[in-house]
C-alpha positions in Angstrom: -26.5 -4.7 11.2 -25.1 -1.1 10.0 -28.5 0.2 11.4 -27.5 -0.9 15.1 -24.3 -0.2 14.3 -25.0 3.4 13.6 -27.8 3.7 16.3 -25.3 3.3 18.8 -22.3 5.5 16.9 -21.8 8.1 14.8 -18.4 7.4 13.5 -17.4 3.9 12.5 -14.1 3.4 11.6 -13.0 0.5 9.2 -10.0 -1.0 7.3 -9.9 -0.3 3.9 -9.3 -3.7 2.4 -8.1 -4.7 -0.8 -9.9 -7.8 -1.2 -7.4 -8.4 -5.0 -4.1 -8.2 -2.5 -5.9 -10.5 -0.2 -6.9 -13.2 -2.8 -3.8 -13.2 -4.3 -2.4 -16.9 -4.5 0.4 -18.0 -2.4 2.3 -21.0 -4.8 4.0 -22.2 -1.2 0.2 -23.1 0.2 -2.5 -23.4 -2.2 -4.8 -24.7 0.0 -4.9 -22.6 2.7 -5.4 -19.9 0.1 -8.3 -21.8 -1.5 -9.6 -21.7 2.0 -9.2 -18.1 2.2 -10.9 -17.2 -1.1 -14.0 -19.1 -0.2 -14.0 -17.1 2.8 -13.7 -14.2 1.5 -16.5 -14.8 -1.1 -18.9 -15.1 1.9 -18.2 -12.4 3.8 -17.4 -9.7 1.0 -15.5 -6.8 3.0 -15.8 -5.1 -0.1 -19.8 -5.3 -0.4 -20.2 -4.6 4.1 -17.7 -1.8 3.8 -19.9 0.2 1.1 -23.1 -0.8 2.9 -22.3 0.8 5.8 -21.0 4.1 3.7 -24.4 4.4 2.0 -26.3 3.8 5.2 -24.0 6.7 6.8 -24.5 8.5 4.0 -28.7 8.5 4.5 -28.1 8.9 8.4 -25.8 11.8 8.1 -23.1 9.8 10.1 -19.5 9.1 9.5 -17.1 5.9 8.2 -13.6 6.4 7.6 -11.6 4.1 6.0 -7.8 3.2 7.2 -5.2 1.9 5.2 -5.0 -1.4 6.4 -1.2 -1.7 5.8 0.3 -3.4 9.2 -3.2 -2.5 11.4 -2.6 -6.3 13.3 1.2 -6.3 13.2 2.0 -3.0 15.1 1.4 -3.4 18.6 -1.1 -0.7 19.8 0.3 2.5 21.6 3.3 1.0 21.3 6.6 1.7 18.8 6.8 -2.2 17.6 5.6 -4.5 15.2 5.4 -8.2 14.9 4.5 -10.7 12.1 2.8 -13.2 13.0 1.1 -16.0 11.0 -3.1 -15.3 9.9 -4.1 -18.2 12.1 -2.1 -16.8 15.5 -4.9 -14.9 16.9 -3.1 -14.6 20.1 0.5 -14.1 21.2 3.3 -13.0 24.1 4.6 -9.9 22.9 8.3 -10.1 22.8 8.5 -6.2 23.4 6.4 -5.9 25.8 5.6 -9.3 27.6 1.3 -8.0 26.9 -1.1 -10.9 25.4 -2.0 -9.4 22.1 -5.2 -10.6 20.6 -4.9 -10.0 16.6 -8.0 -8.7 16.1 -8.6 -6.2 18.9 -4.9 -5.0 18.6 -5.8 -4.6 15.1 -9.4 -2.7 15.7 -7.4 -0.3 18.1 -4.8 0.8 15.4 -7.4 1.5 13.3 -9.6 3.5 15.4 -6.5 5.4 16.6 -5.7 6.1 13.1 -8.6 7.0 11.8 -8.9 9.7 14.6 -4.9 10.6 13.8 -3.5 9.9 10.5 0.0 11.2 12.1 0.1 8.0 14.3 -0.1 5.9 11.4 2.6 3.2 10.8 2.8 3.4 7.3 3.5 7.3 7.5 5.9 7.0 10.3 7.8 5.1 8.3 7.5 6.3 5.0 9.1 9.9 6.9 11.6 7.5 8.3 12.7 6.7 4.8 12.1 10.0 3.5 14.8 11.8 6.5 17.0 9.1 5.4 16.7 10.4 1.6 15.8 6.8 0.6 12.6 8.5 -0.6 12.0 11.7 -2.3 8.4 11.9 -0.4 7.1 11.4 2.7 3.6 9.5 2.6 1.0 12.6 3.7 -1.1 11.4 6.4 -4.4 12.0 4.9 -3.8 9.7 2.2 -3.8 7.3 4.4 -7.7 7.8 5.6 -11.0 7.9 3.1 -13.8 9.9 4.5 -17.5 9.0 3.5 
């Protein structure tokens, strides 16, 4: 798969995810978070995220990781976020009034990201804080992306 994947691109851009944070047990529902660890067991983000490093690695191509901090909630090109539950895959923006689909809003963001760590949520708000002195640092954008 990170063969074909590579044939056809030479940058692949990918969420950098934190498989811990993501296993971390939920004491309101166990069982969906039992659910979720199997899952998470077979696919291995982890494991497919370093694959495809090393194969860009031997290609001479290019993966950059995104901080995957609110890559499905913010609304892509867009100024607003909503939280919505891991099941909703699809909803009504109430911004907007667009059909959002989870994971291509969320695929979006992180290619746009990758390619400009400025546009990143996470550092827009972080400078929000920061000109409001409820920070003494703004998040750098380049912390925000891993090159291979």
């Amino acid at each position: 798969m990170a063969k074909e994947l590579f044939a056809e691109n030479d940058l692949i851009a990918i969420e950098n995810l934190n498989a811990k944070k993501m296993r971390k047990r939920n004491q309101i529902n166990v069982k969906q978070n039992k659910a979720k660890n199997r899952k998470l067991a077979k696919i291995k983000p982890y494991e497919m995220g370093r694959l495809l490093i090393q194969m860009a690695n031997r290609l001479g191509k290019t993966v950059i990781l995104v901080d995957s901090y609110k890559t499905s909630q913010a609304e892509y090109g867009t100024k607003y976020q909503e939280k919505h539950d891991v099941n909703d895959g699809k909803w009504v923006s109430k911004h907007t009034e667009a059909i959002i689909e989870r994971d291509l809003n969320a695929s979006r963001n992180i290619l746009a990201w990758a390619l400009n760590p400025k546009e990143h949520i996470k550092y827009k708000e972080s400078l929000k804080l920061y000109k409001e002195g409820k920070i003494k640092t703004a998040i750098k954008p380049l912390n925000l992306i891993t090159v291979n």
